[in-house]
C-alpha positions as CSV (number, residue, x, y, z in Angstrom):
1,X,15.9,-10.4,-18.2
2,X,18.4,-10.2,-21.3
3,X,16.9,-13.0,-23.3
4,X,13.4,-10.7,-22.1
5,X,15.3,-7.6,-23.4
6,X,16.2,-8.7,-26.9
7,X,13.6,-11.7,-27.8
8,X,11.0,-9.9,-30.3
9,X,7.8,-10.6,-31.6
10,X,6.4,-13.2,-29.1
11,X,5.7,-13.5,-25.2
12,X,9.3,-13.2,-23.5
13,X,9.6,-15.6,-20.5
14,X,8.3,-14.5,-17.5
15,X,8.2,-15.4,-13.5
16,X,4.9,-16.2,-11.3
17,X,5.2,-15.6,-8.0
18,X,2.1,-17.7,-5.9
19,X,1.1,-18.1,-2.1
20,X,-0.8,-17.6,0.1
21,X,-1.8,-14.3,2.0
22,X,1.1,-12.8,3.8
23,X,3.5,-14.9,2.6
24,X,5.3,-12.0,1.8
25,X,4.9,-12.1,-2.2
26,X,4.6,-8.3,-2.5
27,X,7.8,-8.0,-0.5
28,X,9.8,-10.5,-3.0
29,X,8.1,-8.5,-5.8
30,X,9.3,-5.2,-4.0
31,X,13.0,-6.5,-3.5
32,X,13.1,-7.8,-7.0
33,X,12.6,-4.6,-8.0
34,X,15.0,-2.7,-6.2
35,X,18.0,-4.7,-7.0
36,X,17.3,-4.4,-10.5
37,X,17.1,-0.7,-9.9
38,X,20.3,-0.8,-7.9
39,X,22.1,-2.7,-11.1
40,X,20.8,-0.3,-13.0
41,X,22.0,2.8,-11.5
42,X,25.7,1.3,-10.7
43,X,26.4,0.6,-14.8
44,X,24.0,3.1,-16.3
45,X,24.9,6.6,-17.6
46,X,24.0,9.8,-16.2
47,X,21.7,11.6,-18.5
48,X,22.9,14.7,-20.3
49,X,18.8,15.4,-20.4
50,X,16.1,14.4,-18.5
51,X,14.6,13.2,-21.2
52,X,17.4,10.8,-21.6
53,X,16.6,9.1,-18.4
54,X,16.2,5.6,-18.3
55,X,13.9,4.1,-15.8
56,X,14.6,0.2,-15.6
57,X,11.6,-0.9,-13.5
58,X,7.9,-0.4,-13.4
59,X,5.0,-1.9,-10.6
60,X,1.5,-2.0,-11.5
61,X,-1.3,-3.2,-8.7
62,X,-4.1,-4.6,-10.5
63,X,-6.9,-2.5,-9.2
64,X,-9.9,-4.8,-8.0
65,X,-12.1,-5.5,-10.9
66,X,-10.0,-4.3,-13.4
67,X,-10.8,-4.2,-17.6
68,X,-8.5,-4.1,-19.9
69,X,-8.8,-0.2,-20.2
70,X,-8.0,0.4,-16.4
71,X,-5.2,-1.8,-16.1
72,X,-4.0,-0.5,-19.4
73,X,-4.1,3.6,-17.3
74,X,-2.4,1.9,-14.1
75,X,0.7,1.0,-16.8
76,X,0.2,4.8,-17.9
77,X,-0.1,6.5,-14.8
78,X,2.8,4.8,-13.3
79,X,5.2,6.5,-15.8
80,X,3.1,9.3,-15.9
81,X,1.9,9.0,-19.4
82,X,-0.9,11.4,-19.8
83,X,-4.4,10.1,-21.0
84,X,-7.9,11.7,-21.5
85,X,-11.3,9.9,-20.8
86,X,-11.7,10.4,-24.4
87,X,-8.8,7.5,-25.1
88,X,-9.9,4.2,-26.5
89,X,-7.7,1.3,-24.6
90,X,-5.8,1.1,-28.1
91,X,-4.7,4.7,-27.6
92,X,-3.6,4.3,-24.3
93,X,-1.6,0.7,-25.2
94,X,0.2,2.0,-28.2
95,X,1.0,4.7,-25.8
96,X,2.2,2.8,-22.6
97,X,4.6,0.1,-25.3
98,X,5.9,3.2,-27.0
99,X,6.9,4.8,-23.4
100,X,7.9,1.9,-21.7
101,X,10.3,1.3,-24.5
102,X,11.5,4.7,-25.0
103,X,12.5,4.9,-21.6
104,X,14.2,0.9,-21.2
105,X,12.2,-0.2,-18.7
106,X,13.5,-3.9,-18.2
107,X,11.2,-5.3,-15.6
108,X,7.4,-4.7,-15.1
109,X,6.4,-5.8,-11.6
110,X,2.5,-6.7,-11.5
111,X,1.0,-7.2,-8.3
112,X,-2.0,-9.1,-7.6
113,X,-2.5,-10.5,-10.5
114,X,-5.3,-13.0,-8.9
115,X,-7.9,-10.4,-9.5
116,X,-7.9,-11.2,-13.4
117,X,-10.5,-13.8,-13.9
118,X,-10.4,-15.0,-17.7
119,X,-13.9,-16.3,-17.2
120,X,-16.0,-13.2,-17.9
121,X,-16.0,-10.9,-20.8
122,X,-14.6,-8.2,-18.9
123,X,-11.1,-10.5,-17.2
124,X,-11.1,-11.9,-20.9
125,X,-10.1,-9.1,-22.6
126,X,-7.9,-8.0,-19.5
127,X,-5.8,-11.3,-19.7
128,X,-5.6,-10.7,-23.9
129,X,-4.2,-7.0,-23.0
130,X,-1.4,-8.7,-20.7
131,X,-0.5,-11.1,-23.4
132,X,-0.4,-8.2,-25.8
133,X,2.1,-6.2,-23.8
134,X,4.2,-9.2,-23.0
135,X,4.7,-9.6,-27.0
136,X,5.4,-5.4,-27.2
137,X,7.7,-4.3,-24.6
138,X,10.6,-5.5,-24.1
139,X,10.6,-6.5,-20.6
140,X,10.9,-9.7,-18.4
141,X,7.5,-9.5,-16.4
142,X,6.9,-10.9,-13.1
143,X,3.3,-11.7,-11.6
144,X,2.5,-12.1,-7.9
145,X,-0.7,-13.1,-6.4
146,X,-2.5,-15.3,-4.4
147,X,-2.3,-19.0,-5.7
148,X,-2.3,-17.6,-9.0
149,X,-1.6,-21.4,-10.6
150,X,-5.1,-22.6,-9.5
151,X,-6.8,-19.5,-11.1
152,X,-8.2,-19.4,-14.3
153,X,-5.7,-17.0,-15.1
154,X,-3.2,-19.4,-15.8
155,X,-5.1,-22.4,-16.5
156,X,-7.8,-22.9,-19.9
157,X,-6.8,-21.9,-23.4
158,X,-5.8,-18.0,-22.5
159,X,-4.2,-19.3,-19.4
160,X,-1.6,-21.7,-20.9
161,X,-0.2,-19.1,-23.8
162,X,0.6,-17.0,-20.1
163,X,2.2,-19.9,-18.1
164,X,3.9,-21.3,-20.9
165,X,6.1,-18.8,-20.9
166,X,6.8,-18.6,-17.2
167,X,8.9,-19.9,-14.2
168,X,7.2,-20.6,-11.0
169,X,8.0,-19.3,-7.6
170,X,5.8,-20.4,-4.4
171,X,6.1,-18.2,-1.5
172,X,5.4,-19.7,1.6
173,X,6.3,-19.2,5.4
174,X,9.8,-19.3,6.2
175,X,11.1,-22.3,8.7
176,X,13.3,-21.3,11.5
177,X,15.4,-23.6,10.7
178,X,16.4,-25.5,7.4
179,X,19.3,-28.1,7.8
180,X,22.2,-25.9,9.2
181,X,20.4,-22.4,8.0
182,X,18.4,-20.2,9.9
183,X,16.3,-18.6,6.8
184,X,14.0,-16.6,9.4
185,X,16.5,-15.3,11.3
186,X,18.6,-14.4,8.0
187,X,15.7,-12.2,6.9
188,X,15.3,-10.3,10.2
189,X,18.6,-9.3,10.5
190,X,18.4,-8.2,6.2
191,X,15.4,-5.9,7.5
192,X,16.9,-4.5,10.5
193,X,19.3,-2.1,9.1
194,X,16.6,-0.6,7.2
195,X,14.7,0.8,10.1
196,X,16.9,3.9,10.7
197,X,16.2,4.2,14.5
198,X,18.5,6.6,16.6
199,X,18.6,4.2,19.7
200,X,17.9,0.8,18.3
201,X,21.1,-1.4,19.0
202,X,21.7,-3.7,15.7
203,X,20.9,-7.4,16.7
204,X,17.9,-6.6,18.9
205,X,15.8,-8.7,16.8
206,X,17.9,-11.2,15.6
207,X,17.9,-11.6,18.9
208,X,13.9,-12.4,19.3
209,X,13.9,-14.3,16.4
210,X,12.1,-17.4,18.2
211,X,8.9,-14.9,19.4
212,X,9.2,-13.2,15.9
213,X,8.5,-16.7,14.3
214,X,5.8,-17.8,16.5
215,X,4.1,-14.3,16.3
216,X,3.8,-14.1,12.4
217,X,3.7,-18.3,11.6
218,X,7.0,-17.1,9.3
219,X,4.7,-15.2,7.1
220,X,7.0,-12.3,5.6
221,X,4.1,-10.5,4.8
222,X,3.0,-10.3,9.1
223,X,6.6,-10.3,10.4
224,X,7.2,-6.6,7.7
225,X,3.8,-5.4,8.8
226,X,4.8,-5.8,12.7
227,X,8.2,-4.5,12.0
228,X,7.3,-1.7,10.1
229,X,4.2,-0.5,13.1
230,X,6.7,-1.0,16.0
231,X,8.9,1.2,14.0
232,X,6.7,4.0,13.2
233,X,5.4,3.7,16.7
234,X,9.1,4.5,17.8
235,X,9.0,7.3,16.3
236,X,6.1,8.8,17.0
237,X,6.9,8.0,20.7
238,X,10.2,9.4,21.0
239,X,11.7,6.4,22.2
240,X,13.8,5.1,18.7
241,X,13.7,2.0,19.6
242,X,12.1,-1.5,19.2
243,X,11.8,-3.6,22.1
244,X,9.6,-6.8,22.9
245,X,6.9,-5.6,24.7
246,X,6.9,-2.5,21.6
247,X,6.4,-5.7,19.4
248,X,3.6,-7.2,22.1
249,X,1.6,-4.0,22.3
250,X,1.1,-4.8,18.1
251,X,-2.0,-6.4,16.7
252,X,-1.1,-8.3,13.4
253,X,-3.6,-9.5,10.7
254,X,-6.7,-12.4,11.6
255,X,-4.4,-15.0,10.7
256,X,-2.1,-14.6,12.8
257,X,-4.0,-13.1,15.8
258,X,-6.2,-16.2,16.2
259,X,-3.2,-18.8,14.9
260,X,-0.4,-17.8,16.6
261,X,-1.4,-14.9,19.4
262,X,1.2,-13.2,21.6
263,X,1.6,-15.3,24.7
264,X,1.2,-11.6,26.5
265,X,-0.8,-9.6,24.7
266,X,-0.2,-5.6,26.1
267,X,-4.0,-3.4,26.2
268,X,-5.0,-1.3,23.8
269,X,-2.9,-3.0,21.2
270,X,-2.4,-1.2,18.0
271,X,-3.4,-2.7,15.1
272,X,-0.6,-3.5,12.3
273,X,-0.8,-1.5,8.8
């Protein structure tokens, strides 16, 4: 991110982070994020103005067939930036690199990138506006999509200027066990404290680590969908709490349904969001 900050004039160096579905690349993207926001907020300033604030990171989801004048309003609208229909995709450019700089944001976060295809007229000119704001705002940028190496994105003429200036990342499901680690049951416990539940008792699911694994295939992606419904379902019960059969009563995504199915699937199962 600092050589990002300060380099000038040409694409800064980048990250691409590639999988497949639910492999939790969104989530990466998400915690990325957030600890940069954290770093940020423990050795930054407080304003004397608000319109002194500094905002450190920005996310943009590529919407589904995107131009270049679309993506270019999802960089605006994140920050707010106002635009008219009337704006040409130059207008709204020179705007979005003038704000983003003004207010120092340091990491730009796009998110399903995959759905840039270099190959039509349209994804052509979408892919030159990403190169373009790579060269004007001083930023690292980070991409995440689905096996984004094998796309045209980052393959072909337009597609090497893009990964020549980036470091690879492959997201894939997490083992149970590497050598003397336990990198599925590391993330688990990272998530529990985050779910906030009167009467959950910390450890619970830790604790079902082994049906946890063979629910979701160690897809991230499944295992913070399930968490997340069993938690909201909690709530809306009453009952604060996350237990095994909570988790059984869950439907996940097709993937894992019809791979790796609960071994006593509860009726009327709710389906995972």
């Amino acid at each position: 991110m600092a050589v990002g900050r300060y380099q000038q004039t040409t694409a800064r160096p980048s990250l691409i982070v590639t999988g497949p579905a639910a492999a939790g690349k969104t989530t990466a993207l998400l915690h990325v994020g957030r600890a940069c926001h954290l770093a940020h907020a423990r050795t930054s300033h407080r304003p004397h103005r608000p319109s002194d604030r500094q905002v450190p990171v920005a996310y943009v989801l590529v919407p589904p067939g995107a131009t270049a004048k679309t993506l270019a309003a999802e960089f605006a609208r994140y920050l707010g930036i106002p635009i008219t229909a009337r704006m040409t995709q130059t207008q709204i450019t020179e705007s979005v690199c003038h704000t983003y700089n003004q207010t120092g944001i340091r990491l730009v976060l796009i998110d399903e990138i995959h759905r840039v295809t270099p190959r039509t007229t349209t994804g052509a000119e979408t892919a030159d506006l990403i190169k373009d704001l790579t060269e004007r705002i001083a930023a690292t940028f980070v991409y995440a999509g689905i096996d984004v190496t094998n796309t045209p994105l980052f393959t072909g003429v337009r597609g090497a200027q893009l990964a020549g200036t980036a470091s690879l990342i492959e997201c894939g499901p997490l083992p149970a066990r590497l050598g003397n680690t336990h990198p599925f049951t590391d993330t688990i416990t990272d998530l529990e404290p985050a779910l906030d539940l009167e009467q959950h008792r910390p450890g619970t699911l830790p604790r079902h680590a082994t049906y946890l694994h063979q629910r979701t295939a160690g897809r991230i992606g499944s295992l913070t969908r399930l968490i997340r419904q069993a938690a909201t379902t909690a709530i809306h019960n009453g009952t604060e709490r996350i237990t095994k059969q909570a988790l059984d009563a869950i439907r996940l995504d097709h993937h894992a349904e019809t791979t790796h199915p609960p071994r006593n699937p509860a009726p009327n199962r709710q389906s995972a969001h």
